[in-house]
N, C-alpha and C positions, 0 to 999 in steps of 0.2 A: 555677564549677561546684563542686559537692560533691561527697561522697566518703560511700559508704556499704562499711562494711567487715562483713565475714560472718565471725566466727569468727577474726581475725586475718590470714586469710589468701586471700582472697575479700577483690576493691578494685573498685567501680564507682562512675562520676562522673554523676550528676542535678544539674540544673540546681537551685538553694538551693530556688526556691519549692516547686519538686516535693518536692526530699528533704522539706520540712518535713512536705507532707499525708502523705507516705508514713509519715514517724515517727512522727505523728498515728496513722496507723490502726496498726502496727505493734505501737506500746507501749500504746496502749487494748486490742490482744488478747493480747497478753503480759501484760498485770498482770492479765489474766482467767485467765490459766494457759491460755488457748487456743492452738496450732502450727496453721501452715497453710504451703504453700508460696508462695515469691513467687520471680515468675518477671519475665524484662526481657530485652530482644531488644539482643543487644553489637552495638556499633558497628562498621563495615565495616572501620571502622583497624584493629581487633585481629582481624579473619577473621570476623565475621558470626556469625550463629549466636545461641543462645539462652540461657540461662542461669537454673537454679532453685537455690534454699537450701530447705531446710524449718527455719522460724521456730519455735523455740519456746522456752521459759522460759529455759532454761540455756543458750542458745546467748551467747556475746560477739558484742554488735552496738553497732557505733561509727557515730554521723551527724558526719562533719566538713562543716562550712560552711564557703564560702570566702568568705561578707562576713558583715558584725561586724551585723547587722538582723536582727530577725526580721520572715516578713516574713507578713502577712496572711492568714488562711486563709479558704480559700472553703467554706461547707456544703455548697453543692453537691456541688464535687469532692473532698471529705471522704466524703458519703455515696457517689458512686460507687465511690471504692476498696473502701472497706470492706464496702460490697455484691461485690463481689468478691473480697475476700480471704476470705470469710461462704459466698460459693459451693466446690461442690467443686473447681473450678478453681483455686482459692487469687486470693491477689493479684498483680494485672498491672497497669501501666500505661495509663491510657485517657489522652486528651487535658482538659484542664481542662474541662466542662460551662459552659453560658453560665447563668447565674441565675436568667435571668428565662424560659429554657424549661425547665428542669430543677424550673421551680413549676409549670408545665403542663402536665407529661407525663403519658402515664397510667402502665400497667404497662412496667415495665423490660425491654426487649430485652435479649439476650444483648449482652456488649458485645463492641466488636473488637479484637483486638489489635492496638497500632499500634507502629512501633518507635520511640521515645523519640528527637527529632535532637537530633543533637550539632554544637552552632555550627563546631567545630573542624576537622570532617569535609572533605575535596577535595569540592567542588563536581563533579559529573562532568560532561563535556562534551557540549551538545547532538548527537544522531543527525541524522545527515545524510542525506538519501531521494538 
């Protein structure tokens, strides 16, 4: 897991692959001089709940990775974020798109918000009827 820091003070952990697409679309609208917010749903270990920065030029923003690869980027899920970070909604995390329908889609649905799992998280235990 990596570690994306807002400001020095502000610490959230994405999975490597993800940090990278996120950095991708991130630093492609920062070296445009464009802010947008980016928003990501916290983990139930740390109390649930939601979490927004507003991204812009001069903010200190750190991507720590915690393996030594970089690792593959998908256009697909490249273009998804960034179609969302591009909306008013800013940027949120969607789930990676599969390639070969994201070449046959037509016009783009709203996407949904989904909450980012986290490997580390207590598994809860199945409901009993």
């Amino acid at each position: 897991m990596g570690k994306f820091v807002y400001d020095g003070n502000i610490k959230v952990e994405f999975e490597d692959r993800l940090l990278a697409h996120l950095q991708a679309v991130i630093m492609a609208k920062v070296r445009r001089g464009e802010s947008f917010p980016f928003t990501w749903k916290d983990d139930i270990s740390i109390g649930g709940g939601r979490t927004t920065v507003y991204i812009h030029p001069h903010v200190s923003l750190v991507f720590k990775y915690h393996g030594s690869r970089n690792p593959q980027l998908s256009n697909a899920w490249l273009q998804a974020l960034t179609y969302n970070a591009n909306s008013g909604r800013g940027l949120y995390v969607v789930p990676e798109p599969d390639d070969h329908s994201a070449r046959e889609a037509g016009p783009r649905e709203e996407m949904v918000f989904r909450e980012v799992p986290n490997p580390n998280a207590p598994v809860p235990e199945p409901a009993h009827s």
